[in-house]
C-alpha positions as CSV (number, residue, x, y, z in Angstrom):
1,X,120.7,30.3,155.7
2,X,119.3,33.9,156.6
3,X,120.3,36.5,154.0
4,X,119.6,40.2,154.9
5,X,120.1,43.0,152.6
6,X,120.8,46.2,152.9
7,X,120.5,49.7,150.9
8,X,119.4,52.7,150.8
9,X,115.8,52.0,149.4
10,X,112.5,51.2,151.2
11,X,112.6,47.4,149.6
12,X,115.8,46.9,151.3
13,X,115.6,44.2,154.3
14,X,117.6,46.5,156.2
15,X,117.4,50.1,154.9
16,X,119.9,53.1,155.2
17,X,118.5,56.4,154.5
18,X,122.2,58.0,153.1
19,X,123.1,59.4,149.7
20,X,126.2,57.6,149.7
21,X,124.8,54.2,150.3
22,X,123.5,52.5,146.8
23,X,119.6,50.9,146.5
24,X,121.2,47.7,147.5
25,X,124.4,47.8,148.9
26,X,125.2,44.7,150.4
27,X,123.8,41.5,151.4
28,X,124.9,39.7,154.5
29,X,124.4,35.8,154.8
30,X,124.3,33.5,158.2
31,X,124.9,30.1,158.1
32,X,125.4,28.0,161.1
33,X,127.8,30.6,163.2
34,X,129.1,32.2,160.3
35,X,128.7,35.7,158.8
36,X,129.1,36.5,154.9
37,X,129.4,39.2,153.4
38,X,129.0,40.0,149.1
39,X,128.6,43.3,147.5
40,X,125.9,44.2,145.5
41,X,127.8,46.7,142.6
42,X,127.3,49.5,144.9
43,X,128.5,53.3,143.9
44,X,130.8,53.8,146.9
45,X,132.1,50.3,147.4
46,X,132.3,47.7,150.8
47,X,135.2,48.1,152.5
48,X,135.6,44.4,154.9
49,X,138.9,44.5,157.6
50,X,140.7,47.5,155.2
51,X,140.1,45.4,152.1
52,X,137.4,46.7,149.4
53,X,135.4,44.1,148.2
54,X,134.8,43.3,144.8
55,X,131.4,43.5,143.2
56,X,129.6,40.4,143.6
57,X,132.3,38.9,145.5
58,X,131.2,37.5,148.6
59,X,133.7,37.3,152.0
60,X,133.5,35.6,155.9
61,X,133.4,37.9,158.1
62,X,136.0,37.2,161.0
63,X,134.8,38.4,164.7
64,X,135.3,41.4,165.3
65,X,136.0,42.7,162.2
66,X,134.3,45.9,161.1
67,X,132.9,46.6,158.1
68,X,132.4,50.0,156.4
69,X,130.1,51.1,153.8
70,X,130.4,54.2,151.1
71,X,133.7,55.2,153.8
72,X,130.7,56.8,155.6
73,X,128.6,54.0,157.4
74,X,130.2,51.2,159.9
75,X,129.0,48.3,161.4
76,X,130.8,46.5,163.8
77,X,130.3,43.4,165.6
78,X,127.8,43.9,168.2
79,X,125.4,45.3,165.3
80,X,125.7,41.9,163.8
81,X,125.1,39.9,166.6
82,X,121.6,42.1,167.5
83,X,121.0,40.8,163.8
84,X,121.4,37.7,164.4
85,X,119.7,37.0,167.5
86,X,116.9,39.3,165.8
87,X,117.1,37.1,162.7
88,X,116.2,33.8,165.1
89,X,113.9,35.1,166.5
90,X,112.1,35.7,163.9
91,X,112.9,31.8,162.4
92,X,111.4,30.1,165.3
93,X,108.3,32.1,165.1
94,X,107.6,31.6,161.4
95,X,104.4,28.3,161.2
96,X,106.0,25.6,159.7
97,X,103.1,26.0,157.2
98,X,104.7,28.7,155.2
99,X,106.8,28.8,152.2
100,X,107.7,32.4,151.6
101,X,110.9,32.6,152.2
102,X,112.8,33.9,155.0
103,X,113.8,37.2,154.0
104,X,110.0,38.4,152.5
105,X,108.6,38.1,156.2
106,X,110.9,40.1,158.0
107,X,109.6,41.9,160.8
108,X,110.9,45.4,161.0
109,X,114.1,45.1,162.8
110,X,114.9,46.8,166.0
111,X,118.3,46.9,165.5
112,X,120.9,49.6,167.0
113,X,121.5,53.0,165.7
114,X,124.6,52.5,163.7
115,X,127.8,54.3,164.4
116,X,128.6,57.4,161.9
117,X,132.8,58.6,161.3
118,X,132.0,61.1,163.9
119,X,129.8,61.3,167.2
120,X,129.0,64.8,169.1
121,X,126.6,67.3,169.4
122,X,128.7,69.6,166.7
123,X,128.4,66.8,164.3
124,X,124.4,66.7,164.6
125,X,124.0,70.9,164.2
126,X,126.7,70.4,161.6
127,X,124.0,67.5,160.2
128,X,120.6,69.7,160.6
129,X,121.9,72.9,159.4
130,X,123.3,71.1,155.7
131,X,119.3,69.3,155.9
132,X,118.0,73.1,156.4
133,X,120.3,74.7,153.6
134,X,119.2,71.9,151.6
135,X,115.4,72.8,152.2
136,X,116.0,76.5,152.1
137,X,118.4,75.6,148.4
138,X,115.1,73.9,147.8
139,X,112.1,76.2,148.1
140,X,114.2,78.7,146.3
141,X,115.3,76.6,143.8
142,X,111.8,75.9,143.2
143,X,110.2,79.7,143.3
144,X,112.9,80.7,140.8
145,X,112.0,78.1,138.5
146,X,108.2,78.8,138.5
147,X,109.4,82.2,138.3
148,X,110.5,81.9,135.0
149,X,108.0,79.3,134.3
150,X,105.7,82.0,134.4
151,X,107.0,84.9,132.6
152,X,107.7,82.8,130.1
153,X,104.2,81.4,129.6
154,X,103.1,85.1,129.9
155,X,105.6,86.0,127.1
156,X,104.1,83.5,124.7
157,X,100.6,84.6,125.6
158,X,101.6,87.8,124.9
159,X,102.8,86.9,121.5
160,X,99.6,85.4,120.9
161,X,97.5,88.1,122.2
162,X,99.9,90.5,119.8
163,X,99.0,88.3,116.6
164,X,95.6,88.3,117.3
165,X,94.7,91.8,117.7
166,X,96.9,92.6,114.6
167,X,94.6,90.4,112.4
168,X,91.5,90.5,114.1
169,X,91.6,93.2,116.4
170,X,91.9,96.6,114.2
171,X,88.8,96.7,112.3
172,X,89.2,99.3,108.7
173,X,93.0,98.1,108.8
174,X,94.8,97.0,105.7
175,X,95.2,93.0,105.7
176,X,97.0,91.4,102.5
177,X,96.8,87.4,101.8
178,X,100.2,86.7,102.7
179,X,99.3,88.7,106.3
180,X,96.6,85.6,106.3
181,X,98.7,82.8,105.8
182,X,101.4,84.4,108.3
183,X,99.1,84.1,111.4
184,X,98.5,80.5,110.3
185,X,101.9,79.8,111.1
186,X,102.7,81.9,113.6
187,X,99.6,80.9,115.9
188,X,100.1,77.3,115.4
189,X,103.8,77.4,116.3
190,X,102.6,79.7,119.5
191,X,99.6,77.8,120.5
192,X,101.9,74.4,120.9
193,X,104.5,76.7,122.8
194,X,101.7,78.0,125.0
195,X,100.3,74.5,125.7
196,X,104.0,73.2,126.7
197,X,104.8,76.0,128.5
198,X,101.5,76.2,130.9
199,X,101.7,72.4,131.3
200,X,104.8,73.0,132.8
201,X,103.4,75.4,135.3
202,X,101.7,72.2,136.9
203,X,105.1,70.6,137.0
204,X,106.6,70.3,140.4
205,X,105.6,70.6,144.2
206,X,107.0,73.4,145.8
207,X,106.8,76.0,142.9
208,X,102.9,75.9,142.3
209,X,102.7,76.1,146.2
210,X,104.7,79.0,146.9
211,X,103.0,80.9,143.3
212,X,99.8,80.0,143.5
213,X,98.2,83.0,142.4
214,X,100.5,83.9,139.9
215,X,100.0,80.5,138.3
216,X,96.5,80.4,138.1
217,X,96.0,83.9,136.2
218,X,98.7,82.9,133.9
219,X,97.0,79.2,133.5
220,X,93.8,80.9,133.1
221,X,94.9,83.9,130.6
222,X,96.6,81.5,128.8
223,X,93.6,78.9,128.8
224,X,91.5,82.1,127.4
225,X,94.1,83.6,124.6
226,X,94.5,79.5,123.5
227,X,90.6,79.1,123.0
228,X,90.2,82.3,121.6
229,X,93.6,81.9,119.2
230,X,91.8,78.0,117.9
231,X,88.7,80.1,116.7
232,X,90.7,82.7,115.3
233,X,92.3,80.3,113.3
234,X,89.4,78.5,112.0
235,X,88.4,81.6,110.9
236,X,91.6,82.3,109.2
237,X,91.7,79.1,107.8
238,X,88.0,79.4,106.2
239,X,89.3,83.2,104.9
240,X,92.3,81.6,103.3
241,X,89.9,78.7,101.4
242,X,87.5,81.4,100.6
243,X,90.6,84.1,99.1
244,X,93.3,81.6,97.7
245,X,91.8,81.3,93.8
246,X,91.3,85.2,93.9
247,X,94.6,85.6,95.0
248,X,96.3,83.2,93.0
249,X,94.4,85.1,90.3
250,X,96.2,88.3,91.4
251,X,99.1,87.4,91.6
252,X,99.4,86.2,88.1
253,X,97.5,89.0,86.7
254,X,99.9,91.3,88.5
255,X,103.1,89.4,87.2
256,X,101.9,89.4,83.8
257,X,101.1,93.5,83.8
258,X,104.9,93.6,85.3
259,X,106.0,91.4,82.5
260,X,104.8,93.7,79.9
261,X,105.8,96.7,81.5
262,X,109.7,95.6,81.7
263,X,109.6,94.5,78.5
264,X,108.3,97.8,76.6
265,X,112.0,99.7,77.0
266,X,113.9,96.9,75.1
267,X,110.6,96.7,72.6
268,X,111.0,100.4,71.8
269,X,114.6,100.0,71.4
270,X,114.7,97.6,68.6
271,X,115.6,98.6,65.2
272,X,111.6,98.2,63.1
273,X,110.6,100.9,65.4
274,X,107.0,101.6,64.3
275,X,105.4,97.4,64.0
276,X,107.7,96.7,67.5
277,X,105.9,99.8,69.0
278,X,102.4,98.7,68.2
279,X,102.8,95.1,69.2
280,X,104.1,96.5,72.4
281,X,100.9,98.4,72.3
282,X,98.3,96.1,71.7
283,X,99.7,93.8,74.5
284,X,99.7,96.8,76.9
285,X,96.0,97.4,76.1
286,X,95.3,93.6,76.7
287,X,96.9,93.3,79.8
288,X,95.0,96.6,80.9
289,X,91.7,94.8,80.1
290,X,92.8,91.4,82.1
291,X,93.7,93.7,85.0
292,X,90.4,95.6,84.9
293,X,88.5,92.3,84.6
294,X,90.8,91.3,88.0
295,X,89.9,93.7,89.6
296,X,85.8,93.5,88.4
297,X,85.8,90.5,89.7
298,X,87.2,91.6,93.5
299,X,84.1,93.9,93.2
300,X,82.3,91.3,92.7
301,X,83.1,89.3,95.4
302,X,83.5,92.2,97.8
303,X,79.7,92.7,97.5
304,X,79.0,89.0,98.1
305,X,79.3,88.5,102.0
306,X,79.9,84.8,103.2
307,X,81.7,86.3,106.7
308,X,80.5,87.5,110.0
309,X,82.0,89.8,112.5
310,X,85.9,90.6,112.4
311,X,86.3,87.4,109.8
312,X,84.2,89.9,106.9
313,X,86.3,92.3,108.0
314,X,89.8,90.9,107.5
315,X,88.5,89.6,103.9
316,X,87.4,93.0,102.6
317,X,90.8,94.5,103.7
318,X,92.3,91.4,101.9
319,X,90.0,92.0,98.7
320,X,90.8,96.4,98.9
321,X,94.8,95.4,99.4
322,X,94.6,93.3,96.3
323,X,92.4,96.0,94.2
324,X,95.0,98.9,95.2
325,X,97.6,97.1,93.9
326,X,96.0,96.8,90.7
327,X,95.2,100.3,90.7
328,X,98.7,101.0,91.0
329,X,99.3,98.9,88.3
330,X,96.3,99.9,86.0
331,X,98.2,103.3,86.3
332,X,101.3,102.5,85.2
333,X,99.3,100.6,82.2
334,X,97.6,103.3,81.0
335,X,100.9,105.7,81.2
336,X,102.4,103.5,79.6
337,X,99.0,102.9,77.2
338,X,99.5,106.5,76.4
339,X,103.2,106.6,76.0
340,X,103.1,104.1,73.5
341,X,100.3,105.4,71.6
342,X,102.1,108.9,71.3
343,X,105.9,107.1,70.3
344,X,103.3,105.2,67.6
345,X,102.7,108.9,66.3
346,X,105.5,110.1,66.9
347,X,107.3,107.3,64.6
348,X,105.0,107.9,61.9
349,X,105.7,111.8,61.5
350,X,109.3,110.9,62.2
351,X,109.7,108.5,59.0
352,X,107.6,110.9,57.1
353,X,110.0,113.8,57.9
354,X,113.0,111.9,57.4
355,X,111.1,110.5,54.0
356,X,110.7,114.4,53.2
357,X,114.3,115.2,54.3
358,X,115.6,112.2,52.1
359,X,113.6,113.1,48.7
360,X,115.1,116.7,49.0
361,X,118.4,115.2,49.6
362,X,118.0,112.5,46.6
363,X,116.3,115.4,44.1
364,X,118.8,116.5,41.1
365,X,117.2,120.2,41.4
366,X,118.8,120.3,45.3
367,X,121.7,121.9,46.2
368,X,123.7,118.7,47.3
369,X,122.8,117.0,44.7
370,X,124.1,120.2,42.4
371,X,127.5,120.7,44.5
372,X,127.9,117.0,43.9
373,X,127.8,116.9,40.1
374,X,129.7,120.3,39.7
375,X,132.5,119.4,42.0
376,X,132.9,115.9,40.5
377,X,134.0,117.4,37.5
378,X,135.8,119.9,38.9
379,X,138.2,117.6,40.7
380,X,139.0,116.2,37.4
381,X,139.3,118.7,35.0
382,X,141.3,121.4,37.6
383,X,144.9,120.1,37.0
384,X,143.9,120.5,32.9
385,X,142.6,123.9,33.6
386,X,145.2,125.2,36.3
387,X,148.3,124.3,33.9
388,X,147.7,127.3,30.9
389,X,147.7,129.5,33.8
390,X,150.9,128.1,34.9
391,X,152.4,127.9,31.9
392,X,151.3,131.7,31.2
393,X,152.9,132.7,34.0
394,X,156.3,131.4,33.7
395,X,156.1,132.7,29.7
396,X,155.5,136.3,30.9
397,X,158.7,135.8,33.4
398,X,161.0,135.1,30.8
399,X,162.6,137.9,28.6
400,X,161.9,139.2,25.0
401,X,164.9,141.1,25.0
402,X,167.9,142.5,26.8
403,X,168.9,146.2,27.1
404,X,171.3,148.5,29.3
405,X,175.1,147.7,29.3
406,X,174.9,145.1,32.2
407,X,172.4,143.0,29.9
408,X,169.1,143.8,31.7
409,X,166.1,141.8,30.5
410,X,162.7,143.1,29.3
411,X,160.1,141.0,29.9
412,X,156.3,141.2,29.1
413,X,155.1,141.2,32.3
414,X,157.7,144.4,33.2
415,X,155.8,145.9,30.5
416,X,152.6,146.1,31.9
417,X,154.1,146.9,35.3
418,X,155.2,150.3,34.1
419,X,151.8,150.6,32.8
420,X,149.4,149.4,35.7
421,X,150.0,148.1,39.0
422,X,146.6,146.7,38.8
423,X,147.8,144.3,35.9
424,X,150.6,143.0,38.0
425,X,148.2,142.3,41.1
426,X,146.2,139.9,38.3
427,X,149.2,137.7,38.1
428,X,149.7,137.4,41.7
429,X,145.8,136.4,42.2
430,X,146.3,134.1,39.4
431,X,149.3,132.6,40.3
432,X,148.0,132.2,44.5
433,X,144.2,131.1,42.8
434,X,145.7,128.3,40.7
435,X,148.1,126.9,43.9
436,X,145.4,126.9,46.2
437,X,143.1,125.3,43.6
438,X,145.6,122.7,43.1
439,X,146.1,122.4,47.1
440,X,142.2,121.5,47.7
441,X,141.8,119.2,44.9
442,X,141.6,116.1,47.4
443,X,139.5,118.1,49.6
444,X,137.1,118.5,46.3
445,X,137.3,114.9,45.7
446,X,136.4,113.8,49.5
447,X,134.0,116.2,49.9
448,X,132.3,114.2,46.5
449,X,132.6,111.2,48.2
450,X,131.0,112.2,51.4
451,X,128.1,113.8,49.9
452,X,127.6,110.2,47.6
453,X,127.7,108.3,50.6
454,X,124.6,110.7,52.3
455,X,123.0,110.1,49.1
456,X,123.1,106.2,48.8
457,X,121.7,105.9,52.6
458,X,119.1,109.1,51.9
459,X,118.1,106.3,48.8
460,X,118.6,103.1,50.9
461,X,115.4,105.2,53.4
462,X,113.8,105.7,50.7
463,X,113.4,102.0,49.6
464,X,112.6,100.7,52.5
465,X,111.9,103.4,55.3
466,X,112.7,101.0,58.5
467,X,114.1,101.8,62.1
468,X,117.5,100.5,61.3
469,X,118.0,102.7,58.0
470,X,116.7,105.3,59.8
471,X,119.9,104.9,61.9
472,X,121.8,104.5,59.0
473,X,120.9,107.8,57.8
474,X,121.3,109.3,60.7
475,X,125.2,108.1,61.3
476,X,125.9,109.1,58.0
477,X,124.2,112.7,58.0
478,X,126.0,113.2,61.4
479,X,129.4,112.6,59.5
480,X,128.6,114.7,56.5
481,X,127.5,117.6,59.0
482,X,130.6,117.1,61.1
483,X,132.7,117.3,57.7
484,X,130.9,120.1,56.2
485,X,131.1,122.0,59.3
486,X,134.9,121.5,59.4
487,X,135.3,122.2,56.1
488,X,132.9,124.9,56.1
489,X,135.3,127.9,54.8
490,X,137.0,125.8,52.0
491,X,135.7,127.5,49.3
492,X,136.1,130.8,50.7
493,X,139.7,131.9,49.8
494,X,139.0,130.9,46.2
495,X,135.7,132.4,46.0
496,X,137.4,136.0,46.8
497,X,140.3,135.7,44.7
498,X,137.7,134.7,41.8
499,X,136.0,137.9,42.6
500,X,139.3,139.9,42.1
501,X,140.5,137.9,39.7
502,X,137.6,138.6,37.5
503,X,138.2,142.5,38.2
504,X,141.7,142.1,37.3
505,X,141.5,140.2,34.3
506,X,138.7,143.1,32.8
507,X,141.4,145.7,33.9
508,X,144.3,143.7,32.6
509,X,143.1,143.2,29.1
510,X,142.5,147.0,28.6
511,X,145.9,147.7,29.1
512,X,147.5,144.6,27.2
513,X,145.7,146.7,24.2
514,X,147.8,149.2,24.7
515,X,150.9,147.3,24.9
516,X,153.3,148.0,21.5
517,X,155.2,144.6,21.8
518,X,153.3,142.5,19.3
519,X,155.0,139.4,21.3
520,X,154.3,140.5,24.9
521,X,150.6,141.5,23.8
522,X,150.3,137.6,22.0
523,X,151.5,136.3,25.7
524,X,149.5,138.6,27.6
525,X,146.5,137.6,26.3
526,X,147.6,133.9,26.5
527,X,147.6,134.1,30.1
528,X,144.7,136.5,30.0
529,X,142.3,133.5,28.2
530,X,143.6,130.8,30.1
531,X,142.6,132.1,33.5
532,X,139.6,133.7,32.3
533,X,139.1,130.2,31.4
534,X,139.8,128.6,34.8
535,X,137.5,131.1,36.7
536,X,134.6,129.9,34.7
537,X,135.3,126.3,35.8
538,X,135.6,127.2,39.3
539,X,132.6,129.8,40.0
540,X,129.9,128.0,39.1
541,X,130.5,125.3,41.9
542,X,132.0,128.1,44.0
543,X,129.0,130.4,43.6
544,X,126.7,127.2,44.3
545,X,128.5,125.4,47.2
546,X,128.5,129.3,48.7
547,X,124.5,129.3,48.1
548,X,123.4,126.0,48.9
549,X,126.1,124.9,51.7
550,X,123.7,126.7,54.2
551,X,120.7,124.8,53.2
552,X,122.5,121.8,53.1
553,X,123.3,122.1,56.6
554,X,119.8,122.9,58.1
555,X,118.5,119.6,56.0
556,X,121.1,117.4,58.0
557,X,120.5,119.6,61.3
558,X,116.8,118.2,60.7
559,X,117.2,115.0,60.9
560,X,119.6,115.0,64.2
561,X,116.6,117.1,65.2
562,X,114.1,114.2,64.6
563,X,116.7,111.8,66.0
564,X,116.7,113.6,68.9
565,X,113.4,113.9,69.7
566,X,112.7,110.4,69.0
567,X,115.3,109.4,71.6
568,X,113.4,111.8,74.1
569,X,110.3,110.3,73.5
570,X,112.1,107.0,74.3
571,X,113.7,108.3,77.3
572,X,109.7,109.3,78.5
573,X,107.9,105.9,77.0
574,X,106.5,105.6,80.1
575,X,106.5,109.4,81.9
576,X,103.5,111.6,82.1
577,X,105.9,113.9,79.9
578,X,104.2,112.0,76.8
579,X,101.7,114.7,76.7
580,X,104.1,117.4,76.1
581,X,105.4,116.2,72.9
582,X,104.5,117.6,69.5
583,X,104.4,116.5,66.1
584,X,104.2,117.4,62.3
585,X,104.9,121.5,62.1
586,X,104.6,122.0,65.5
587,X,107.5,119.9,66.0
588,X,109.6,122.2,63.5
């Protein structure tokens, strides 16, 4: 049995040079007359007498039957007849020595052309103008692609050619570490891009042919860049051994300097003002000192060169990037340094002021201290001392006797109306002085009260003279002043009618003497004792909260002065302003 069969590739016994045909399409088998056919799991299928054959299955072929491959190729009966005769032909000239078999030693086959769907001279233009499209598709196909092949290789080589001239290419430009360790990366990741990018200029057949030129000076710039880049980054990798214990050093000098710097506002802020301050300032001054040993040390190794070239160049930009930080930083230490140092003073004359403020407030000899322990007895001993008065008063209303037909009264206090007006006015100003004393007698008492209070936190200082008595004080002086300052006129009313009151009550016992009523001269000079008695109670506090009220207020305007300028001096802790503040009498 002869089996030939047929596909589109070379190894095929019979091949087909068609994109619709499959490698091995079909295999046709004689045997003693007979023709069989079997397909070989083509793409496009057998097709034998109108029936499509199944893969693998294998069919007779009746005479004269036709059968048709991919719908495109046909071969009809005389083909397979010229195969056959071809076939033994071959057969009887094979030596009976050989045992390949039959279908290995095949002889190419002159066999007919084979018939196509359609025959004509339109067919075959039709047929080379789809082959010249195909090659014209082709060669532009290909130019496009090696096109872009190209610019992007020279895209990447740019890159490349960008990094290195930023690193190694501006000599006296600053560099920092991080700059370092960013051209590691980012001329590794472009080197391997460059290498897959110019092997795939090589790629191909048509597209190196038709850009020849253009290929080889982008191979070749990029073969240049690439060695260059490798040495480069030897170099950058030595810089990086060399720089990474200074810089790590750096780095956590730098965070450490930032560390104490942050933390200074909420140090100054707390309530033991003065020991928080100088801790604060002792570990400013140390971390001034590690920075300036830092930054000794970059001298140090800026004068020790263990570069050449560009590479020397890079590190001593690295080194002077590093040391200007630091510099930057060593000035904000020593601001700071200085800040501290002056708040340091500054809470030291601000506890002695307060401590001066508070022993005047706590003495028995100052003024508060006097309104206090006047008023305190005042505020008991007014209703006592108010009541004669009142009593007087209503005695000098009633009658002593009655005269006239319609039964008018005589009373004492007529009788010194006819006299002197001036006598009656002394009743009035009595009578108003002892309501109003009456009406302010809770005033007196709060006003006590307030003033105790200042004096229990002015003693509390004393004892122990801390930030958070300090603020004590200060809270309750600013309550008092707010108080006094509202309260500021009390006294006044009753101060001028003790002042006319006196006057009146000189005038009105002159004329009482001359009154001829035994009775209404007893009860004149009743009311006449008892309010001489109640001005005495009432003008020595009078006369001393009038003298000392003043004094008083200056002392609690002092410290809300100190206050203030403390919380200035907080507000600048770390401004150059720290050189404009003053202390001790200057500051007053």
């Amino acid at each position: 049995m002869d089996t030939v069969v047929i596909g589109r590739s070379s190894d095929a016994d019979y091949s087909i040079a068609h994109d619709a045909i499959s490698r091995r399409h079909c295999r046709l088998l004689f045997d003693d007359g007979a023709v069989w056919i079997e397909d070989l799991q083509s793409s496009n299928g057998t097709v034998l007498d109108g029936q499509q054959l199944e893969p693998g299955e294998r069919s007779r072929v009746p005479p004269d039957t036709e059968i048709v491959l991919a719908d495109e190729i046909v071969l009809d009966g005389a083909f397979l007849g010229d195969l056959r005769a071809q076939l033994e032909a071959t057969r009887s000239s094979r030596t009976p020595s050989s045992t390949r078999p039959s279908w290995l030693s095949l002889p190419n086959l002159d066999l007919p052309p084979l018939k196509l769907p359609t025959d004509g001279t339109a067919a075959r233009v039709a047929a080379g103008a789809l082959v010249l499209l195909l090659m014209v598709g082709w060669a532009g196909y290909s130019y496009h692609t090696q096109s872009s092949r190209i610019a992007e290789t020279q895209a990447t080589v740019e890159q490349l050619r960008e990094i290195n001239e930023s690193l190694f290419g501006s000599p006296g430009q600053e560099t920092s570490y991080q700059d370092l360790l960013t051209y590691r990366t980012e001329a590794d990741s472009l080197l391997s891009t460059v290498n897959t990018r110019a092997s795939a200029l090589e790629s191909g057949i048509l597209g190196p042919l038709l850009l020849g030129s253009r290929t080889d000076n982008v191979r070749q710039t990029a073969r240049t860049l690439r060695s260059r880049t490798q040495e480069n980054l030897k170099k950058a990798n030595r810089l990086v051994e060399s720089i990474e214990g200074d810089h790590k050093s750096f780095v956590s000098t730098k965070k450490s300097a930032e560390s104490a710097l942050s933390s200074v506002q909420s140090q100054i802020d707390a309530e033991n003002g003065i020991n928080t301050l100088q801790d604060a300032y002792s570990n400013i001054k140390s971390e001034r000192s590690s920075v300036d040993a830092t930054v000794e040390s970059l001298d140090s190794k800026l004068e020790k060169s263990v570069f050449e070239g560009d590479a020397e160049t890079v590190r001593t930009s690295v080194y002077e990037h590093m040391k200007g930080e630091l510099g930057s930083t060593i000035e904000q230490l020593g601001a700071t340094e200085k800040s501290l140092s002056t708040a340091i003073d500054y809470q030291k004359a601000h506890r002695k002021a307060l401590s001066a403020v508070s022993s005047k407030l706590l003495a028995r000899s100052d003024g508060i201290s006097a309104v206090y322990q006047n008023l305190e007895p005042l505020a008991e001993d007014v209703a006592e001392r108010v009541r004669p008065v009142r009593q007087s008063i209503s005695t000098l209303e009633k009658p002593i006797l009655s005269t006239g037909p319609l039964g008018d009264d005589v009373t004492a206090l007529s009788l010194i109306k006819d006299i002197d007006p001036v006598t009656g006015k002394t009743i009035v100003v009595m009578r108003d002085l002892s309501d109003a004393v009456l009406e302010i007698e809770d005033e007196i008492s709060t006003l006590a009260n307030r003033i105790g209070s200042l004096r229990e936190a002015a003693s509390s200082f004393r004892t122990t003279p801390s930030r958070s008595e300090a603020i004590q004080l200060r809270g309750t002086a600013t309550q008092t002043r707010k108080y006094v300052r509202e309260q500021r006129d009390l006294f006044n009313p009753i101060e001028q009618k003790v002042d006319k009151g006196r006057d009146y009550i000189d005038t009105f016992d002159r004329v009482v003497a001359e009154v001829p009523s035994d009775a209404a001269r007893r009860m004149l000079g009743e009311f006449s004792n008892a309010s001489r008695s109640l001005l005495a109670l009432l003008e020595r506090p009078v006369r001393l909260w009038k003298n000392e009220i003043d004094t008083t207020t200056e002392r609690l305007k002092r410290i809300r002065k100190w206050e203030k300028r403390y919380q200035k001096i907080i507000e600048n802790i770390t401004a150059p302003e720290h050189s404009k503040v003053r202390f001790g009498a200057d500051a007053e």
